[in-house]
C-alpha positions, 0 to 999 in steps of 0.5 A: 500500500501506498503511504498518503501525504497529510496536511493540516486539512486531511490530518485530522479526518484521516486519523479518525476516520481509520482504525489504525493509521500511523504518521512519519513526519519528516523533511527532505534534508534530514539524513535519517529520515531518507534512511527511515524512509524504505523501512516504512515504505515497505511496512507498508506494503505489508501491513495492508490493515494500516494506514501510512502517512506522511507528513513533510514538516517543511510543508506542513509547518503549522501542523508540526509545530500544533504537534509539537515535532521538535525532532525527526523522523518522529513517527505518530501511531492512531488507533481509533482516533487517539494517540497511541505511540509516538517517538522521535528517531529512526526505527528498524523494520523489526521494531516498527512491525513490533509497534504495529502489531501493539497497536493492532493488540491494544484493547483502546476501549480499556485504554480509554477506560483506564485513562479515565479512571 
């Protein structure tokens, strides 16, 4: 699957209207990010349930900065709506599968409940 481009009029309607989707926030002149870049491109391809987004922080400046991205890549995942994960730095195929299927195993109604509590 192709990853989709986000900016601040689809971010929002993106993440809620998706069960899991995940968000790569990156730029053009940031070396780790192009190194992060097949990595996700090819979780992608496996992970046909998932949603993959990008966000380039240099378009999307205003969107980044109402996120606070102070550092990149950092890599946002959603499920049903809310935030579930998020980290600054680059991740191996191996450890980004793994945070894909946490979100897939995470029970977000218990989560919501436990964060109410």
């Amino acid at each position: 699957m192709a990853t989709t481009d986000l900016t601040a009029v689809n971010f929002e309607n993106t993440v809620k209207d998706n069960e899991i989707v995940l968000v790569d926030f990156w730029a053009d002149w940031c070396g780790p990010c192009k190194r992060f870049a097949p990595i996700y491109d090819d979780a992608s391809v496996r992970h046909d349930d998932v949603v993959f987004a990008k966000v380039d922080t240099e378009d999307a400046r205003d969107l980044a900065a109402a996120l606070e991205i102070q550092s990149i890549p950092t890599i946002m995942g959603f499920k049903s709506g809310q935030l579930v994960f998020r980290q600054a730095g680059m991740l191996s195929g191996k450890q980004l599968d793994s945070v894909i299927e946490q979100i897939r195993d995470l029970d977000i109604e218990a989560a919501l409940a436990d964060k109410q509590k």
